[in-house]
C-alpha positions in Angstrom: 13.1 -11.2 -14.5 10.5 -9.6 -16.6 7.9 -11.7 -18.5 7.6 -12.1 -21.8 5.4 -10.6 -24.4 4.0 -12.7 -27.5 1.9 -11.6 -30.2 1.2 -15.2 -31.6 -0.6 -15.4 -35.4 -2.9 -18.5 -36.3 -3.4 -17.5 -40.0 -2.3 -18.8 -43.5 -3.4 -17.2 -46.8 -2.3 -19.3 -49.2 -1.0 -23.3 -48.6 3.1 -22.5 -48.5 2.9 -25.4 -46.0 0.0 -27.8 -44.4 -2.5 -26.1 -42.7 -4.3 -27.2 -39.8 -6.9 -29.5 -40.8 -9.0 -30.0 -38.2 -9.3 -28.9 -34.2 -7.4 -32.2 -33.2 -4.3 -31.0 -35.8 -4.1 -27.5 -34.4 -4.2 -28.8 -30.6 -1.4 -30.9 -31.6 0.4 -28.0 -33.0 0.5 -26.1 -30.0 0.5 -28.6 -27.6 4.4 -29.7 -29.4 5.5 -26.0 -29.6 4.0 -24.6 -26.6 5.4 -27.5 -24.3 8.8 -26.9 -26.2 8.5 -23.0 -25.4 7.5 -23.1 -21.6 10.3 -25.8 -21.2 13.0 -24.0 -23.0 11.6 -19.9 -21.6 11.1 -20.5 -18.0 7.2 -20.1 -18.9 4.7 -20.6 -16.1 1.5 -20.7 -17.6 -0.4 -19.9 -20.8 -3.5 -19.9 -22.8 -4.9 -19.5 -25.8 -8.4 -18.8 -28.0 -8.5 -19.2 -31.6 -11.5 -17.9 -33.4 -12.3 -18.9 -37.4 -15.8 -18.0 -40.1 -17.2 -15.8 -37.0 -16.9 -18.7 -33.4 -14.7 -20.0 -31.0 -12.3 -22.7 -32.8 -10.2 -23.5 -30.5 -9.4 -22.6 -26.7 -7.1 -24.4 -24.3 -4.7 -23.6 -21.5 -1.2 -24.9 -20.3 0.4 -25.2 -16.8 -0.5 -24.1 -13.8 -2.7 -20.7 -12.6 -1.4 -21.5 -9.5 1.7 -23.7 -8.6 1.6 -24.4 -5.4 -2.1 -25.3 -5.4 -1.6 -27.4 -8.8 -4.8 -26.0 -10.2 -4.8 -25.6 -14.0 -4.6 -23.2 -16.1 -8.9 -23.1 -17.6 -9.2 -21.5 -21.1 -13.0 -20.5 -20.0 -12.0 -19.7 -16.6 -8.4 -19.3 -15.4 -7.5 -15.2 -15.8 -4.9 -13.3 -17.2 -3.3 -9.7 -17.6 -3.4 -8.5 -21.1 -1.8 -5.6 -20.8 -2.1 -2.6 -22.9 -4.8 -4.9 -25.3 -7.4 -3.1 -22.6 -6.5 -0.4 -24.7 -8.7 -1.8 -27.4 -11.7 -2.1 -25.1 -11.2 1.7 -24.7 -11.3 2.7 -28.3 -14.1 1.0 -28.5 -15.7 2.4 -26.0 -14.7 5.7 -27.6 -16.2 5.0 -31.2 -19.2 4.1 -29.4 -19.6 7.1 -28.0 -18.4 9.1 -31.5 -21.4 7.0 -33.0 -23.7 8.0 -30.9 -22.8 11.9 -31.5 -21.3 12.5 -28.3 -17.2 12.4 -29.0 -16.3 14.6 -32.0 -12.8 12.4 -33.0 -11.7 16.0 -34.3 -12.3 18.4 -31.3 -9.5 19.6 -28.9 -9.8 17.0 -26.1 -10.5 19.8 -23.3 -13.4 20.3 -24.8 -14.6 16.5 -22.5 -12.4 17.4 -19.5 -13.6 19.4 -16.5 -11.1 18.9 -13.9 -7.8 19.4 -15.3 -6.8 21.1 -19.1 -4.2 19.9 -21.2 -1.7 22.8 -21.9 -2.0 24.1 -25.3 1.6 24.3 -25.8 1.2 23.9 -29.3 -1.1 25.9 -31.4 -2.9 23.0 -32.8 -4.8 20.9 -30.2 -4.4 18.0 -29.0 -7.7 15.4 -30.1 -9.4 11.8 -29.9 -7.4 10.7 -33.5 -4.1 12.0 -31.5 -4.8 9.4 -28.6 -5.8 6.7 -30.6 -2.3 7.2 -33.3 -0.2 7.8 -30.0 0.5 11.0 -31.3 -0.6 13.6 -29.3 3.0 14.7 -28.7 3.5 13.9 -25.0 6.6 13.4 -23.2 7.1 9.6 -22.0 6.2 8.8 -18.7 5.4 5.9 -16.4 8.1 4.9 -13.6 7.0 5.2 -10.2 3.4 6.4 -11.1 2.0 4.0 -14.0 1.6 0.5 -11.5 1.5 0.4 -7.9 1.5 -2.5 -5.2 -0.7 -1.2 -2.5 -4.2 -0.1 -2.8 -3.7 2.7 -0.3 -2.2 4.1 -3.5 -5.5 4.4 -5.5 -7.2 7.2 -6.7 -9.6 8.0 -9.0 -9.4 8.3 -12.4 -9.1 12.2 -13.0 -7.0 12.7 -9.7 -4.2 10.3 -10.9 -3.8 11.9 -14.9 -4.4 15.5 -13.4 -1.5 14.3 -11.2 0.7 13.2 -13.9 0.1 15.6 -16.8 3.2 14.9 -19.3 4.9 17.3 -20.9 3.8 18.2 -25.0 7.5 18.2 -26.9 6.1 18.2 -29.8 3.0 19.2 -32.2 0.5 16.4 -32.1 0.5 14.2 -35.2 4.0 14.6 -35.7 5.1 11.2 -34.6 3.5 8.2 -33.1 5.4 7.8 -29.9 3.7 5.5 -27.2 1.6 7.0 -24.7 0.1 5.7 -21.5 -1.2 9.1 -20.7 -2.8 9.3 -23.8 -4.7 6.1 -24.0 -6.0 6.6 -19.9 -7.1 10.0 -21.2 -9.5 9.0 -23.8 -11.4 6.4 -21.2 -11.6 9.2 -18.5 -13.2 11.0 -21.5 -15.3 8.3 -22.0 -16.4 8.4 -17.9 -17.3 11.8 -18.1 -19.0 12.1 -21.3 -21.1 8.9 -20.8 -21.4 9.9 -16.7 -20.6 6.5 -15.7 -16.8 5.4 -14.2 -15.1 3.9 -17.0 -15.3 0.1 -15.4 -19.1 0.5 -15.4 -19.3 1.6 -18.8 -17.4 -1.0 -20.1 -19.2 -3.7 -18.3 -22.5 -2.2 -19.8 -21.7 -1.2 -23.0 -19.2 -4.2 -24.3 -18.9 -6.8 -22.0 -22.6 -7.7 -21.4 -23.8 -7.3 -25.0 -21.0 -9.7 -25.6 -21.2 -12.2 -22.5 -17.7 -11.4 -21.4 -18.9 -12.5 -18.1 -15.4 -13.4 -16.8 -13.3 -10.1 -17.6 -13.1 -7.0 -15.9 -11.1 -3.7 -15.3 -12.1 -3.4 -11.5 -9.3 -3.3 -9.3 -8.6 -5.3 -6.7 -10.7 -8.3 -8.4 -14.1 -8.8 -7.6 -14.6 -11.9 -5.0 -16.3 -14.1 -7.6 -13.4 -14.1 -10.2 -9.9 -12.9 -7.6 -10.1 -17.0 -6.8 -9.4 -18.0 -10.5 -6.4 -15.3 -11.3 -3.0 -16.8 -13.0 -0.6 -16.6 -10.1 2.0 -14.4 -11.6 5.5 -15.8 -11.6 9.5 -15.0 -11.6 11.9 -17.2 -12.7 14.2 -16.8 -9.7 17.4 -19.6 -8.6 16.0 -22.2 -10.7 12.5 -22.0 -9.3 9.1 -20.1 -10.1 8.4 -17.8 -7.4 5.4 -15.7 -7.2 5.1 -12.0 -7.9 2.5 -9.7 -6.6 -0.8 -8.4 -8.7 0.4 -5.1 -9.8 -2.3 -2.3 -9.7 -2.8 -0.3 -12.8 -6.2 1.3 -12.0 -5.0 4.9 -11.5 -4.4 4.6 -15.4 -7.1 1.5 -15.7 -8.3 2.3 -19.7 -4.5 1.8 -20.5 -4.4 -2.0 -19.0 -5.8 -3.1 -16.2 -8.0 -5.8 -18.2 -8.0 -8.8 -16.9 -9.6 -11.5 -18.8 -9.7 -15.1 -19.7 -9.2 -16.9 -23.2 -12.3 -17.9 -24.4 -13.9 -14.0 -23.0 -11.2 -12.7 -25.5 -12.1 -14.7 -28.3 -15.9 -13.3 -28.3 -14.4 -9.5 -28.4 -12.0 -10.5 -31.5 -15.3 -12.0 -33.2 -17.1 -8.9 -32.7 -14.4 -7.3 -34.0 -13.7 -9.2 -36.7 -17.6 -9.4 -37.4 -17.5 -5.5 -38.2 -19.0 -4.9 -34.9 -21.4 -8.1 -34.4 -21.2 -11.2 -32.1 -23.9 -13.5 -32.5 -27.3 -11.4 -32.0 -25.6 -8.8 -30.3 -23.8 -5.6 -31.5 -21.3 -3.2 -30.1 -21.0 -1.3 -33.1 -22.7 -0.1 -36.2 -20.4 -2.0 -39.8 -19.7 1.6 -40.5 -18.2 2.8 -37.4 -16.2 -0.8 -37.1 -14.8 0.1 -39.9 -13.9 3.6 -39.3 -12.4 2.0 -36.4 -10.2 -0.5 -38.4 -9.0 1.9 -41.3 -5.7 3.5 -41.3 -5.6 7.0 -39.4 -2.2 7.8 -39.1 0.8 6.6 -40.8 4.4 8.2 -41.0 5.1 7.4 -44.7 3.0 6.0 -47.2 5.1 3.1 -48.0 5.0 1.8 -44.4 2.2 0.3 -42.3 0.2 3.1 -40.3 -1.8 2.8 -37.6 -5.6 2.3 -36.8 -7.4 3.2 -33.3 -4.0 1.6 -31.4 -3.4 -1.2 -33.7 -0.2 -1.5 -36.1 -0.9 -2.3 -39.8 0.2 -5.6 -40.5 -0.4 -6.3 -44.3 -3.4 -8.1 -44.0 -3.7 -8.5 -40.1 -4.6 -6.0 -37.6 -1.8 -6.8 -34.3 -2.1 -5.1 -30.7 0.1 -6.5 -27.7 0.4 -5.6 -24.2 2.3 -6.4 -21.3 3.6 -5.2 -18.2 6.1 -6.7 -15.5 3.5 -10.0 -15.0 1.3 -12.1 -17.2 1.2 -10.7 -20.3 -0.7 -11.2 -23.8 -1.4 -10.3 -27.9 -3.8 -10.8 -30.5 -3.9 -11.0 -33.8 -7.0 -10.2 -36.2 -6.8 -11.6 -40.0 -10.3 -10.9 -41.3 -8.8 -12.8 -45.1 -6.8 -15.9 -43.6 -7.0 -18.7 -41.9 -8.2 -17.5 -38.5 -7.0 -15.1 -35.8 -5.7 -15.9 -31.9 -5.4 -14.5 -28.6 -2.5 -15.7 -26.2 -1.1 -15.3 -23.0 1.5 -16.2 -20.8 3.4 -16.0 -17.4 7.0 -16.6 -18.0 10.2 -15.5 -19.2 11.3 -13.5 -22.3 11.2 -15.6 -25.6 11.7 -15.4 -29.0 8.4 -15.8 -31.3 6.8 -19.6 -31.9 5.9 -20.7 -35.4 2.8 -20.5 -37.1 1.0 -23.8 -38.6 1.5 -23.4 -41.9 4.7 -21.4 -42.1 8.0 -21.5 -40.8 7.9 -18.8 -38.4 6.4 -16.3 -37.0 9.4 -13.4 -37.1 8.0 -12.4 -40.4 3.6 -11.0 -39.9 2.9 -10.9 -43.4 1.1 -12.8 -45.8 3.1 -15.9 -47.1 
């Protein structure tokens, strides 16, 4: 049974309803619907960060990270899979390295590759804006290749997409179709423009400045955080039974983040701070926002799409999963606040929003 997905919202622009208050009145929010969620979905585990006016608001987790060992799910220390929200850390990594005047966001991608070439099938190349819209044009592709199981099945970086080149069906910036391929591509242009492996430059470049001292896109775990992984779970007779830590290295930039709550939270701040945390900054206001404006969109009168985040009226969504613990985030620089959240479960429908009566309907109330 595959796990479930949830992009949850914490925001409110306008009082349609009661907003939360206080701390104590948004813990009690989510402790009645989340309890009500994981009873009724089959749910494992889950936590949550919650950031508001530039800090940590609220954090907390639910269940266990491990079953069998009854340790608790830690919002500051228990970690989770978010899935293809690593994404995010690699367009950062890639307006970083546009800021600094060594990615051109315009220039045929070949121009940073020196093992392998993508095919110019099309006359007009494929580029950086194409992998960050999903629309460089690439056939879909993933079974069998995209996670693995054993790590006798790693290899690097550039031997895994030179293995794996997809197909171009169509001339990029046609159509935003979801790519993988695409995503992995830009972070092994980030490795060899920077001349660092992608995990390193991460590490360096976002994760220190921001003291995301308990994430990481190493694979297997490093010893000091493997011991505090969520156990991933299936739902499977009636009983949780555990799944194995599925690999994603070979195509790492595309989502093999793992992370905790609280870790997140500081990254959505930056973020959300145009680029600051605290006295720290991972990117100049100007480039943040060239990062957060619309690049591609399909019609006018529909949302577009950023650096791999959907348009959302006035909140900025990314979500990520794969067959195991799996995450989402929200970003609302003009409501009430914004939230990360993850969970190890079963497929669900959405959970409501304080303030509003669902949360099937993103935009502003």
């Amino acid at each position: 049974m595959r796990l479930f997905i949830l992009a949850l919202a914490v925001f409110v622009s306008k009082p349609v309803f009661s907003q939360p208050r206080s701390r104590e009145d948004l813990e009690a929010f989510f402790d009645g619907v989340i309890a009500a969620q994981m009873r009724a979905h089959s749910i494992a585990s889950a936590t949550l960060s919650v950031v508001k006016d530039g800090e940590l608001y609220f954090a907390k987790g639910y269940g266990y990270g491990d079953r069998e060992a009854r340790r608790p799910v830690d919002a500051e220390r228990t970690l989770f899979r978010p899935g293809s929200i690593s994404k995010l850390f690699t367009w950062t990594a890639v307006m970083q390295l546009v800021e600094r005047g060594k990615i051109d966001l315009d220039a045929d991608v070949n121009r940073y590759l020196s093992d392998f070439r993508i095919p110019d099938t099309f006359p007009a190349p494929i580029t950086m804006k194409h992998l960050m819209t999903h629309t460089p044009g690439f056939e879909d592709g993933a079974l069998g290749y995209l996670l693995i199981k054993s790590e006798s099945e790693l290899v690097s970086l550039s031997a895994s997409l030179a293995a794996h080149i997809p197909r171009r069906v169509r001339p990029p910036g046609t159509y935003s179709s979801y790519s993988n391929f695409g995503s992995a591509l830009a972070g092994l242009i980030v490795a060899n423009v920077s001349g660092m492996p992608f995990e390193e430059y991460v590490e360096k470049n976002i994760f220190e400045p921001l003291g995301m001292t308990r994430s990481t896109f190493r694979e297997p775990l490093p010893e000091t955080l493997a011991p505090d992984m969520a156990t991933s779970y299936r739902r499977e007779n009636g009983a949780f039974e555990p799944a194995h830590f599925e690999l994603i290295s070979n195509f790492g930039p595309a989502g093999a983040l793992s992370s905790t709550a609280t870790d997140m939270a500081r990254f959505m701040v930056a973020h959300l701070q145009l680029g600051r945390y605290g006295e720290s900054r991972i990117l100049a206001e100007e480039t943040a926002r060239r990062m957060h404006q619309r690049i591609y969109f399909l019609d006018e009168r529909l949302p577009g799409m950023a650096a791999s985040s959907r348009e959302e009226s006035d909140t900025a969504g990314r979500t990520g999963t794969s067959p195991h613990p799996a995450c989402g985030r929200r970003e609302s620089p003009r409501s009430w606040g914004s939230s990360h959240w993850c969970s190890s479960g079963a497929p669900s429908p959405s959970l409501p929003r304080p303030g509003r009566k669902s949360c099937t309907e993103s935009r502003r109330a």
